[in-house]
C-alpha positions in Angstrom: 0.0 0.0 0.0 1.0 3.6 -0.9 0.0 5.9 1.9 1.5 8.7 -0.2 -0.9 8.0 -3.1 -4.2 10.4 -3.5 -7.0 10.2 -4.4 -8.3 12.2 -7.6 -10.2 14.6 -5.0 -7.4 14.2 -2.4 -4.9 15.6 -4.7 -7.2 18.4 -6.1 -7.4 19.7 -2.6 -3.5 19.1 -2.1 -2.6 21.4 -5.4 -4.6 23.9 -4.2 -2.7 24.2 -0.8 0.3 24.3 -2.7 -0.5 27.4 -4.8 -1.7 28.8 -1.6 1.7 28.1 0.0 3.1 29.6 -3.1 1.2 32.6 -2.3 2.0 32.8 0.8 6.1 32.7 0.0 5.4 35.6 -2.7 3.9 37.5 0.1 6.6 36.9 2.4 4.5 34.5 4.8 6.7 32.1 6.9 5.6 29.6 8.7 6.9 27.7 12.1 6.1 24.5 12.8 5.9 23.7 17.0 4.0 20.6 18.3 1.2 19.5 16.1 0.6 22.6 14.4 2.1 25.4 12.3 2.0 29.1 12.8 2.3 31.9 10.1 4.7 35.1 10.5 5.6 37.7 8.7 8.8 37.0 7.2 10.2 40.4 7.5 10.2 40.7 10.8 11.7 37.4 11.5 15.8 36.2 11.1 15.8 33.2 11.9 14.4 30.6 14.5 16.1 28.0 17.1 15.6 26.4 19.9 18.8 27.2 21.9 18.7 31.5 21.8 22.3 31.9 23.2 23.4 35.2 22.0 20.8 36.1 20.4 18.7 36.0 23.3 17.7 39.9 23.7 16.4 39.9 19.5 14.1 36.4 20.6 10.8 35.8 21.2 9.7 32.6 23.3 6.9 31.2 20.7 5.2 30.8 24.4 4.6 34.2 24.6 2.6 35.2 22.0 -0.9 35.2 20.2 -1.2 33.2 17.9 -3.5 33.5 15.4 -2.5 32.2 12.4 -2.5 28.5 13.3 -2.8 25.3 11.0 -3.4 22.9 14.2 -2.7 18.9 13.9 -1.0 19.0 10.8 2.4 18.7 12.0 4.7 16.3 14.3 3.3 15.6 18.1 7.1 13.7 18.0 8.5 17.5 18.4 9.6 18.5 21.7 11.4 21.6 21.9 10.2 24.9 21.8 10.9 27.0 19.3 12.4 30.7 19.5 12.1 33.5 16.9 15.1 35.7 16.2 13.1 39.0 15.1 15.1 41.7 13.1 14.7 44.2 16.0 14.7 44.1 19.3 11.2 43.6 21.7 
């Protein structure tokens, strides 16, 4: 069995997401995936991300501590267990 094989309606609905995510990339949309979900940003605010801040501590932003809006939830890895920082292009 091919899990990754789609149906004719199944892969209709995937092509659209991609042109969507395509969209998204031209608009300068990122997204950050953290537990089972993803989250959408706007790229030009954002560096970089990691999970370890180090240096770059006073430019992060614990993914903890903010609204979230802009979630896709369940579509990502429950497997993931660190949390995710932000390195914005300015300092909070």
């Amino acid at each position: 069995m091919d899990i990754t094989e789609l149906t004719p309606k199944q892969q209709k609905a995937f092509n659209r997401m991609k042109k969507a995510y395509e969209d998204c990339l031209k608009e300068n949309v990122n997204f950050i995936g953290w537990g089972d979900s993803f989250y959408a940003v706007d790229r030009d605010k954002i560096e970089g991300s990691t999970d370890s801040p180090g240096s770059s501590f006073y430019k992060c932003v614990s993914m903890e501590n903010l609204y979230l809006k802009n979630e896709i939830s369940n579509i990502g890895s429950a497997w993931v267990d660190v949390e995710p920082f932000l390195i914005t292009k300015e300092n909070n």
